[in-house]
matplotlib code that plots the C-alpha trace (Angstrom):
import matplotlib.pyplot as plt

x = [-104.5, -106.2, -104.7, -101.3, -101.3, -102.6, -99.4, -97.2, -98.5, -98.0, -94.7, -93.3, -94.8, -92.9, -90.2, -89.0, -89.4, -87.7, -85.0, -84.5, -83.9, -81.3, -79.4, -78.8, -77.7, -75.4, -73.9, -73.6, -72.1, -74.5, -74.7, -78.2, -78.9, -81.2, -83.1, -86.5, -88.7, -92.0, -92.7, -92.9, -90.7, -87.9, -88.0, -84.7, -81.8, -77.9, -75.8, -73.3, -70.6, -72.5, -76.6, -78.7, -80.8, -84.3, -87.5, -89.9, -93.1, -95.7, -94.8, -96.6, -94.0, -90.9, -89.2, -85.0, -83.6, -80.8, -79.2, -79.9, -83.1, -85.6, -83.4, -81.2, -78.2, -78.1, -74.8, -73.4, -76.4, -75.3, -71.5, -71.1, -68.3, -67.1, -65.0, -67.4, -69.6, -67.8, -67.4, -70.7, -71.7, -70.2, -72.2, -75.9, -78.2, -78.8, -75.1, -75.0, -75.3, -78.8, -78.3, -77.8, -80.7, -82.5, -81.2, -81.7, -85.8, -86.3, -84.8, -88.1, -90.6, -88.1, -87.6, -91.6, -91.3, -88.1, -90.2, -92.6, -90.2, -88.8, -92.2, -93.3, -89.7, -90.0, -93.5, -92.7, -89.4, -92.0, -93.2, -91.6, -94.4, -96.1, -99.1, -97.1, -98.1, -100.0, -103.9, -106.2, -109.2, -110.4, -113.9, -115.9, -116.3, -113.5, -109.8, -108.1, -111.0, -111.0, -107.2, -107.5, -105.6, -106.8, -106.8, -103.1, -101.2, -98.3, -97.4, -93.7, -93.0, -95.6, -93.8, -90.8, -90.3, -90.2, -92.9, -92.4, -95.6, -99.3, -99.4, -96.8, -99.6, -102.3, -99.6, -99.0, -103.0, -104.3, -102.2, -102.8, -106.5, -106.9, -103.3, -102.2, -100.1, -98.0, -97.9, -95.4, -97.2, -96.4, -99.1, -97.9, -93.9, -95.2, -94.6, -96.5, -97.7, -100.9, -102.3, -104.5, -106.1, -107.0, -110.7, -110.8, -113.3, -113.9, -113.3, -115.6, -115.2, -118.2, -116.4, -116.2, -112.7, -112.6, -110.0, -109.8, -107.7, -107.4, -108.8, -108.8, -110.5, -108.2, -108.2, -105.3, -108.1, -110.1, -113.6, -114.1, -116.8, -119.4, -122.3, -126.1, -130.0, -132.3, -134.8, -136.3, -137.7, -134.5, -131.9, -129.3, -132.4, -133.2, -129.3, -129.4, -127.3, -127.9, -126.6, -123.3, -122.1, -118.2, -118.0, -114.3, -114.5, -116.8, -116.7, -113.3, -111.7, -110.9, -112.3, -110.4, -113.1, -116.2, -114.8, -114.1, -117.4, -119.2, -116.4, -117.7, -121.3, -124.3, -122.5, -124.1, -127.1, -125.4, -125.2, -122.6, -121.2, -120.1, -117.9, -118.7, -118.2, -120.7, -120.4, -121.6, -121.4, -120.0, -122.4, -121.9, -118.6, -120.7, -117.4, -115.9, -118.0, -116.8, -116.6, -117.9, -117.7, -120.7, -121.6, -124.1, -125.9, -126.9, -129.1, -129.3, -132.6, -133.0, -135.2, -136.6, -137.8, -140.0, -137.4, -137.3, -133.7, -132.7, -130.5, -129.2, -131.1, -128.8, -130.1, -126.8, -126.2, -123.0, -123.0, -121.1, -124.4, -126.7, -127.6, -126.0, -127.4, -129.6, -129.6, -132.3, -133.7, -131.1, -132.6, -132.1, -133.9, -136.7, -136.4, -137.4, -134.3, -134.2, -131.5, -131.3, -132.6, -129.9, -129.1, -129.3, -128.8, -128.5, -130.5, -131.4, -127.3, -127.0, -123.9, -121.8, -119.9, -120.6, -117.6, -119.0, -122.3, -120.7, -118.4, -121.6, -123.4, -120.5, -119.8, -123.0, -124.0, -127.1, -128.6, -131.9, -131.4, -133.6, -132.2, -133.5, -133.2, -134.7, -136.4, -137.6, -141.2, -143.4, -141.1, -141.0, -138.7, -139.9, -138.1, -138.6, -137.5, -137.4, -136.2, -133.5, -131.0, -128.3, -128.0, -125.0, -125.2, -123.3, -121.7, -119.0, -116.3, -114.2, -111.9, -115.8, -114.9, -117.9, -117.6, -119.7, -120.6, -122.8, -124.8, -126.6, -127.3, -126.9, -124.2, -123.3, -120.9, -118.3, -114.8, -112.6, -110.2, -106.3, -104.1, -99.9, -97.6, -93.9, -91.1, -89.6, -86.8, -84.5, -86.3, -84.6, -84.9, -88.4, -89.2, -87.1, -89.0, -92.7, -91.6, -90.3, -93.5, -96.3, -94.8, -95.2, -98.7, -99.7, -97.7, -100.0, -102.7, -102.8, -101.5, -104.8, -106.7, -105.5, -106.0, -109.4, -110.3, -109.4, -111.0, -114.4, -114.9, -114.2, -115.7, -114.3, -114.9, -112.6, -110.2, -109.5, -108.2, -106.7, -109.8, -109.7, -106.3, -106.6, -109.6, -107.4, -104.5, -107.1, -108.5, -105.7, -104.0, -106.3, -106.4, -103.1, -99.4, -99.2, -102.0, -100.7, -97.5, -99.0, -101.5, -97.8, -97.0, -99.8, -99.9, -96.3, -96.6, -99.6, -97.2, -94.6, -96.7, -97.9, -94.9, -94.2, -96.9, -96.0, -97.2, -95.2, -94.2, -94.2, -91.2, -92.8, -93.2, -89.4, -88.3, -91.0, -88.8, -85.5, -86.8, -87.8, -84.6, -82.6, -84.7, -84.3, -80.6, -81.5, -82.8, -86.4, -86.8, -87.8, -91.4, -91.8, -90.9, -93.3, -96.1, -95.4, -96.1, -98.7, -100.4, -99.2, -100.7, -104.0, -104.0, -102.7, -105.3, -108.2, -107.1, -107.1, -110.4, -111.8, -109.9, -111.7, -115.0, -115.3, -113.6, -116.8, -119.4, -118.0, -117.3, -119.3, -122.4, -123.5]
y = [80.0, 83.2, 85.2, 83.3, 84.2, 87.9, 88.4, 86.7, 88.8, 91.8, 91.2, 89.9, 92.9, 95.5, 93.8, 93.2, 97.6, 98.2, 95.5, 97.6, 100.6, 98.5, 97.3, 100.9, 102.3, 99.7, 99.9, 103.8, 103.3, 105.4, 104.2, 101.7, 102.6, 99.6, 96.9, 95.9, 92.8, 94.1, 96.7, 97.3, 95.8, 93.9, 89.9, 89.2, 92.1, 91.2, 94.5, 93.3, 96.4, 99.2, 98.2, 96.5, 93.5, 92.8, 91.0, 92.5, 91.7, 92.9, 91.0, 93.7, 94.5, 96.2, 99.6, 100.8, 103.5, 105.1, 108.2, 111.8, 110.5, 112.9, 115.8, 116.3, 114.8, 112.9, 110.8, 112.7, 110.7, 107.9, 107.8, 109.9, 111.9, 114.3, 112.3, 110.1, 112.9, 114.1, 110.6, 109.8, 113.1, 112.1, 109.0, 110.5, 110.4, 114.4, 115.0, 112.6, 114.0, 114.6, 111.5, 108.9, 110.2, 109.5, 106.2, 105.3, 106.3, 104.5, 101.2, 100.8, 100.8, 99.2, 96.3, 96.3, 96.0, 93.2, 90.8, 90.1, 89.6, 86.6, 85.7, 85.1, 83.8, 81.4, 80.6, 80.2, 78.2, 75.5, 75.4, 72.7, 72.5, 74.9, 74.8, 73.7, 75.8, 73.2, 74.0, 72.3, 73.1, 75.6, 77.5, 77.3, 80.7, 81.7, 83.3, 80.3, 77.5, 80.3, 79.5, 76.0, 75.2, 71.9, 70.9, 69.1, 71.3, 72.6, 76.4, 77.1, 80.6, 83.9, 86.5, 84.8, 84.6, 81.0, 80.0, 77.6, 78.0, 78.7, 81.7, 83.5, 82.6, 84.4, 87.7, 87.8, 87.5, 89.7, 92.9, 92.4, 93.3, 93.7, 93.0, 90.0, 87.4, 84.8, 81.6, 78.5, 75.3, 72.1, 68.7, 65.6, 66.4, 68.3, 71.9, 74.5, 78.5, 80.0, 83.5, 85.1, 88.6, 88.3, 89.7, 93.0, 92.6, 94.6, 91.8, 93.0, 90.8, 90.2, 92.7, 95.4, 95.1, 96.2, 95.5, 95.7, 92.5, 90.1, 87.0, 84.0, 81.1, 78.6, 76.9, 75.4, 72.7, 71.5, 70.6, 67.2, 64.7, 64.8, 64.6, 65.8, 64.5, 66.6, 64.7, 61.9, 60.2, 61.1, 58.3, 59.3, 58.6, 55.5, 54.3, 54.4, 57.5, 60.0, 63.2, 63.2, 60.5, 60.6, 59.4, 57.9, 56.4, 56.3, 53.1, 52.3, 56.0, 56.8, 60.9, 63.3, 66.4, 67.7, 68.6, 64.5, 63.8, 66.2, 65.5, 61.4, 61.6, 63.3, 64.8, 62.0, 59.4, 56.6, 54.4, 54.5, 52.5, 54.6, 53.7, 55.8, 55.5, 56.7, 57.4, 56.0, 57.9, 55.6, 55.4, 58.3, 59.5, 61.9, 63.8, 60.5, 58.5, 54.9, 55.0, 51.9, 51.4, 50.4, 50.0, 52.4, 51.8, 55.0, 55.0, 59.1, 60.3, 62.0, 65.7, 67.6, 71.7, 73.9, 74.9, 71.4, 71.2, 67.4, 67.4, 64.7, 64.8, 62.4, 64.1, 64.6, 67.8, 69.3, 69.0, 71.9, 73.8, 72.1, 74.7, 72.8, 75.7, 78.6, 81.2, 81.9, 85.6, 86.0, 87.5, 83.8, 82.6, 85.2, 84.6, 80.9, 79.2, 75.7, 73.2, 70.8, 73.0, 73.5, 76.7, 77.2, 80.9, 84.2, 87.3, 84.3, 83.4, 80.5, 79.9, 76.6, 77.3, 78.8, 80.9, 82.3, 82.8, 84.2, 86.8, 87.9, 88.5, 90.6, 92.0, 94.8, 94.4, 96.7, 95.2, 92.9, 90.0, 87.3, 83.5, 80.8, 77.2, 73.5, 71.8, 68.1, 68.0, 64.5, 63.1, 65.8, 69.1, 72.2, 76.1, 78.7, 81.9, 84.9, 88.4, 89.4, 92.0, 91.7, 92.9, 94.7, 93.6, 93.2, 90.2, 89.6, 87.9, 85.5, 88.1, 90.0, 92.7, 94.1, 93.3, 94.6, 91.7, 91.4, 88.7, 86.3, 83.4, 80.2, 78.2, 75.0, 72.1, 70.6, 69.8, 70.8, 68.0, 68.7, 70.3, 69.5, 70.5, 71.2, 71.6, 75.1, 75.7, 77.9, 77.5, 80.4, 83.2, 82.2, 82.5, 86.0, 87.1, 85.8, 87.9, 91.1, 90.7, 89.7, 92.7, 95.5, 94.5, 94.4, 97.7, 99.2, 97.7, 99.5, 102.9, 103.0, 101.7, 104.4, 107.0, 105.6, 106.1, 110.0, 110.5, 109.0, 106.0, 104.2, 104.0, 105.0, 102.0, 99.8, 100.8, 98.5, 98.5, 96.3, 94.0, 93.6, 92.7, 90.0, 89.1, 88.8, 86.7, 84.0, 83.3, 82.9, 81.4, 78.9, 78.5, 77.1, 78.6, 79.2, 81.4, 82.7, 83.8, 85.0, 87.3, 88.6, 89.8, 91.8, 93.3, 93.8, 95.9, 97.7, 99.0, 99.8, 102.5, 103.6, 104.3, 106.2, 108.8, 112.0, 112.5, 113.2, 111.0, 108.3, 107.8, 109.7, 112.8, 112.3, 112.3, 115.0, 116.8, 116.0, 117.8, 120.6, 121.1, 120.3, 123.1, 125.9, 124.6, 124.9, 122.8, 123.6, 125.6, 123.7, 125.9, 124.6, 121.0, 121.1, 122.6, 119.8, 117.1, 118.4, 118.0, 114.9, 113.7, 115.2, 113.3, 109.4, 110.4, 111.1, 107.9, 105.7, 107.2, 106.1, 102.8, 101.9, 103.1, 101.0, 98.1, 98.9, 98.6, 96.3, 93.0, 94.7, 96.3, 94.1]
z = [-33.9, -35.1, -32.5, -33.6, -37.0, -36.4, -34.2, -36.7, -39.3, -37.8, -36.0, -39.7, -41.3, -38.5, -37.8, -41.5, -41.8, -38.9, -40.1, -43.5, -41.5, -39.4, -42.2, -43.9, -40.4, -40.4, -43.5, -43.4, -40.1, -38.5, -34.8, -33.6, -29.9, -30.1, -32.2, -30.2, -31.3, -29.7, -27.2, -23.7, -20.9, -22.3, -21.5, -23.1, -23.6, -24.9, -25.9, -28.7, -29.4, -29.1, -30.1, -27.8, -29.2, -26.9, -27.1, -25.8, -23.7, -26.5, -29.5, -31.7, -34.3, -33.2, -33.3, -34.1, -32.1, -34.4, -32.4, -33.8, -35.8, -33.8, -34.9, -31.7, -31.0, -27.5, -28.1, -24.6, -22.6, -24.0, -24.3, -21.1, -21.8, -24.2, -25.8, -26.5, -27.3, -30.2, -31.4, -31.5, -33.0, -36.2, -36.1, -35.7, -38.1, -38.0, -38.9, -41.9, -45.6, -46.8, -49.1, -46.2, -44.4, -47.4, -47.6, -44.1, -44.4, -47.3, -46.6, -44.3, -46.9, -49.3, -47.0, -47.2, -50.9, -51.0, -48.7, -51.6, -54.6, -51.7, -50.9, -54.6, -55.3, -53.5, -54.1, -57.9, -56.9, -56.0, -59.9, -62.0, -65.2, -66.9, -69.3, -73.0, -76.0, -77.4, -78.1, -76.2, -77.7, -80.6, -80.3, -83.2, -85.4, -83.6, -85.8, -85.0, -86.5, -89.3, -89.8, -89.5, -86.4, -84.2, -80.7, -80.1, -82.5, -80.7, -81.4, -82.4, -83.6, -83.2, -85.4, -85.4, -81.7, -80.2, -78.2, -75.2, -72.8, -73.5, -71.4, -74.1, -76.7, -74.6, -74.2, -77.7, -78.8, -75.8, -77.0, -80.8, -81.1, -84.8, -85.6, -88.1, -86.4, -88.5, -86.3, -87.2, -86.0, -85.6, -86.0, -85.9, -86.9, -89.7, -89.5, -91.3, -91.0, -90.3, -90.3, -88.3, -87.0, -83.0, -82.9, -80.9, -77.5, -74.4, -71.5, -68.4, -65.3, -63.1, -60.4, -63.1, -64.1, -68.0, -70.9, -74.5, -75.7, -78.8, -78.8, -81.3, -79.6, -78.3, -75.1, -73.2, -71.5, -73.8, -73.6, -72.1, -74.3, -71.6, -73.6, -72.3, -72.8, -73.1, -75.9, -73.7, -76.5, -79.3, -80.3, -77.9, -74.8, -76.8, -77.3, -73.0, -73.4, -70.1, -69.1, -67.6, -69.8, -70.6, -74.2, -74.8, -78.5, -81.5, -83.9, -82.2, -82.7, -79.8, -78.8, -76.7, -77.0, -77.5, -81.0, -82.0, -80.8, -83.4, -86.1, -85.5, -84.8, -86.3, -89.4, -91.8, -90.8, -89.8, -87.2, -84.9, -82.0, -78.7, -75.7, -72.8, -69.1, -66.4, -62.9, -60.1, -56.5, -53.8, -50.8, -48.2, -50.4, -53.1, -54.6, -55.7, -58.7, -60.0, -63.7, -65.4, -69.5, -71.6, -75.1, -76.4, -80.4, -81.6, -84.6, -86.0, -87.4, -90.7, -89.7, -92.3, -91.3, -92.8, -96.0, -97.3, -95.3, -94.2, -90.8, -88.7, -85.5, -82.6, -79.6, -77.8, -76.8, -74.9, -71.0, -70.7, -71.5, -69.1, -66.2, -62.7, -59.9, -60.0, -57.0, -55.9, -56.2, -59.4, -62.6, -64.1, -61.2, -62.2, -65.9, -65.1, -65.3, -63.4, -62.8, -65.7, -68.7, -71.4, -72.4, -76.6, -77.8, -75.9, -78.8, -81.0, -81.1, -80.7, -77.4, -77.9, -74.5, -71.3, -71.3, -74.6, -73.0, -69.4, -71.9, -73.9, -70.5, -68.8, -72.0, -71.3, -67.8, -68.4, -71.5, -71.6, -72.7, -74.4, -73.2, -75.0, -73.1, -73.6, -70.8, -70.4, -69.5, -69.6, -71.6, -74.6, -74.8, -74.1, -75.9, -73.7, -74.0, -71.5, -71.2, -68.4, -67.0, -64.8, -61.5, -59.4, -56.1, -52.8, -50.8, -48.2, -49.4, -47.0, -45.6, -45.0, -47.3, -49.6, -53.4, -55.7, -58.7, -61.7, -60.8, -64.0, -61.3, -63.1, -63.7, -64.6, -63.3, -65.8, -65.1, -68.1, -69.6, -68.7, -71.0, -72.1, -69.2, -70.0, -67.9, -66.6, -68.7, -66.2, -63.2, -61.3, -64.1, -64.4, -60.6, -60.4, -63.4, -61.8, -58.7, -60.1, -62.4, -59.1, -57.2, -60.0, -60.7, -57.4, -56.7, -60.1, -58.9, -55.5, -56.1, -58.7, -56.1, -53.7, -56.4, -56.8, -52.8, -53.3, -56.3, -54.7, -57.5, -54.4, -51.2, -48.2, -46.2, -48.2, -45.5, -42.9, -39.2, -36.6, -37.2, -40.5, -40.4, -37.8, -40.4, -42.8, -41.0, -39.5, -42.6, -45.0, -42.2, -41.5, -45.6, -45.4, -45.3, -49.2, -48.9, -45.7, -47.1, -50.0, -48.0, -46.0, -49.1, -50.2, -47.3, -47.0, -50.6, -49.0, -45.6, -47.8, -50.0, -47.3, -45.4, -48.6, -48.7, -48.0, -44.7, -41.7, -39.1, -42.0, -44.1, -46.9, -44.7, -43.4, -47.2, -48.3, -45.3, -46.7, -50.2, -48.8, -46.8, -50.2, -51.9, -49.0, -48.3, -45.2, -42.2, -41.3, -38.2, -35.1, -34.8, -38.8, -38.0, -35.1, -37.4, -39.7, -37.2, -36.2, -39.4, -40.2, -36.4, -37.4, -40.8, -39.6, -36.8, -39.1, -41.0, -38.2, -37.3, -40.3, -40.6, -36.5, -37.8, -40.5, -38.5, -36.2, -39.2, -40.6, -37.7, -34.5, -35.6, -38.7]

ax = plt.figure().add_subplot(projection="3d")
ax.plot(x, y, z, "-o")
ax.set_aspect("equal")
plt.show()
């Protein structure tokens, strides 16, 4: 299937530029000598009017012949006779106005560019919900607990523009770092206003993408009640509570998050009854657990410290920040980090969340660190503390392309809860906007990335050849059509740029050709055109040089 989906890849890819240089032939009634599906010896040939259609025996893209497009007219060869001669003259590409020609090389790399707005179109066609601007979950500390909102309040208005979907919310606070926002907010029918100022932070990703954006601390999914035990011997151990635990009421009040769970329990010494459900793994099926409910008594303690202070002690702690998997060789590995502690403050902060703690981390990638955790030993908990620094290291990814990551090493394992969905309202503008939008970012994306490869901030040997591409087409084939499709376009954008780069024998050099002419008002001579080539040979053969070597490095000699 690998070879399959290489060839289909390809073929698509070709065919479809060739197609757009079809088309505008066509319609500029320039005369097609022939339209090929593959190369080599033809298997199946039909001449309708004056174009001849094949398939051909290698099924490795395909190729238009439109007359007078080397420069020379040879419309006598074909129409055998004057007559015909002068007919066809008209109809070459090399006596057409400079503006056809134009037209004509472009379509190529525009058809190239089309293919993904249908690609995503389609792909968004498929959507019929979207996340609903209603908050599903609020970060402590954070603008929006500040301002009062609430997990389930539904978001109306930002600065007097109607809100419909959370991902309009997360536009409006990511470019407003620092800037007031007036919100109208519904909860529970009642509407009412809030104010608030997005906090300014630098966003790093692990793979070293950086952004300055707002945030206010709000979450779409909010933070399921899974509650955690570290305190073997506190009342939540005693009550037959258990890490893992999905608490779903409290004295009959029934808890949706981790927020309802603090709001209920531990804020006064009380007793309180919990309903919570806990899985049970079904023998030889370990990703599906059976959910039974139980009854749990939890009796608080009353703690005093060192300043006289009194403090309810329950002993639950969040699962979120129980550490699930540490990798071995990591700097948390180093620092001492072990499945099962529970991560408490990062610099003697204490960290509520581990997206919070993940943030901080990226946040300075070459910073030391001191991480403070709990761990359950004989019965008793143990704070430890150690220093550590991130590291940048290397790793194949599943297409075996090197990416560079800041690596922490630990990480832990809870599901978030599901937030409001809301229908698409106008499905079709939505999915042309999605397209029009996927394509430009991906188009910005990769001309910086192409910029980056000449200024050296990126290595050479992210170029790929012919076995990176079928690399590339067997696994997101085998990853399923969506991501098949989705991979056609990306690399669809990718042929289209650079079909447009200005170097001859690609488009780019045809049109960079074209200027010139239009400068001079003149046709190049045929000893300049030849120089041209020339260069443009020794460049795509310099590139491909490259392109094979790494192809070599990278899949033969690793």
């Amino acid at each position: 299937m690998s070879v399959l989906y290489f060839l289909l890849l390809v073929g698509v890819l070709v065919v479809i530029h060739e197609l757009g240089h079809f088309v505008a032939a066509k319609l500029l009634d320039v005369k097609v000598l022939r339209f090929s599906i593959g190369y080599g010896r033809p298997l199946v040939r039909v001449t309708l009017r004056e174009t001849e259609y094949q398939i051909a025996a290698f099924p490795l893209g395909g190729y238009v012949r439109i007359l007078g497009i080397e420069g020379h007219d040879k419309a006598g060869d074909e129409a055998g006779g004057k007559a015909g001669h002068r007919s066809d003259a008209r109809r070459s590409f090399a006596s057409r106005p400079l503006w056809q020609r134009l037209v004509i090389v472009f379509a190529g790399p525009a058809a190239n560019l089309v293919l993904p707005l249908i690609i995503y179109f389609v792909f968004f066609a498929g959507h019929s919900v979207l996340k609903a601007a209603v908050i599903g979950d609020v970060i402590d500390g954070g603008a929006a607990a500040r301002a009062g909102l609430e997990p389930g309040d539904r978001v109306l208005e930002i600065d007097g523009k109607a809100v419909r979907y959370f991902e309009e919310i997360e536009t409006a606070v990511r470019s407003s770092p620092g800037k007031e926002l007036h919100l109208r907010v519904s909860r529970h029918g009642k509407v009412f206003e809030r104010y608030l100022t997005p906090l300014e932070e630098t966003v790093r990703n692990r793979d070293g993408a950086v952004a300055v954006q707002g945030r206010i601390g709000i979450n779409h999914r909010p933070f399921v009640p899974l509650v955690g035990v570290i305190d073997g011997e506190g009342p939540a151990a005693r009550a037959g509570l258990r890490t893992g635990d999905l608490i779903i009421s409290v004295d009959g009040q029934p808890v949706r998050n981790w927020r309802d769970v603090q709001h209920h329990v531990g804020k006064f010494p009380r007793r309180v009854n919990l309903v919570y459900f806990r899985g049970t793994e079904i023998p030889g099926v370990p990703q599906i657990q059976l959910r039974g409910a139980s009854l749990a008594d939890l009796v608080p303690e009353t703690q005093v410290d060192t300043k006289l202070n009194r403090q309810t002690y329950t002993g639950l702690e969040h699962a979120e920040m129980f550490v699930a998997h540490v990798d071995a060789g990591s700097p948390a590995d180093s620092a001492g980090l072990r499945p099962g502690d529970l991560v408490v403050a990062l610099d003697g902060v204490a960290v509520a969340h581990w997206v919070d703690l993940d943030q901080r981390l990226q946040a300075e990638p070459t910073r030391t660190f001191k991480l403070t955790w709990k761990r359950a030993a004989g019965g008793k908990t143990e704070t430890m503390a150690a220093e550590l620094t991130q590291v940048w290291r290397k790793h194949l990814d599943d297409y075996d392309h090197t990416v560079t990551r800041l690596v922490f090493g630990a990480r832990n394992d809870v599901d978030r809860g599901n937030g409001a969905m809301i229908p698409i309202d106008g499905r079709f503008g939505f999915s042309m906007g999605k397209a029009f939008e996927r394509t430009g970012e991906t188009i910005s994306t990769m001309v910086s990335g192409f910029f980056k490869i000449l200024g050296g901030d990126t290595p050479g040997d992210a170029l790929g050849g012919p076995l990176m591409m079928y690399r590339v087409a067997s696994v997101s084939g085998n990853q399923g059509w969506d991501s098949f499709l989705l991979m056609l376009a990306l690399i669809s954008i990718n042929l289209g740029l650079i079909n447009l780069l200005p170097i001859p024998m690609l488009d780019g050099g045809h049109l960079l050709v074209f200027a010139l002419e239009a400068a001079r008002r003149r046709p190049l001579s045929t000893r300049m055109r030849e120089r041209v080539q020339l260069a443009g040979l020794i460049v795509i053969v310099l590139i491909t040089v490259l392109a094979v070597r790494n192809d070599i490095m990278r899949y033969l000699l690793r």
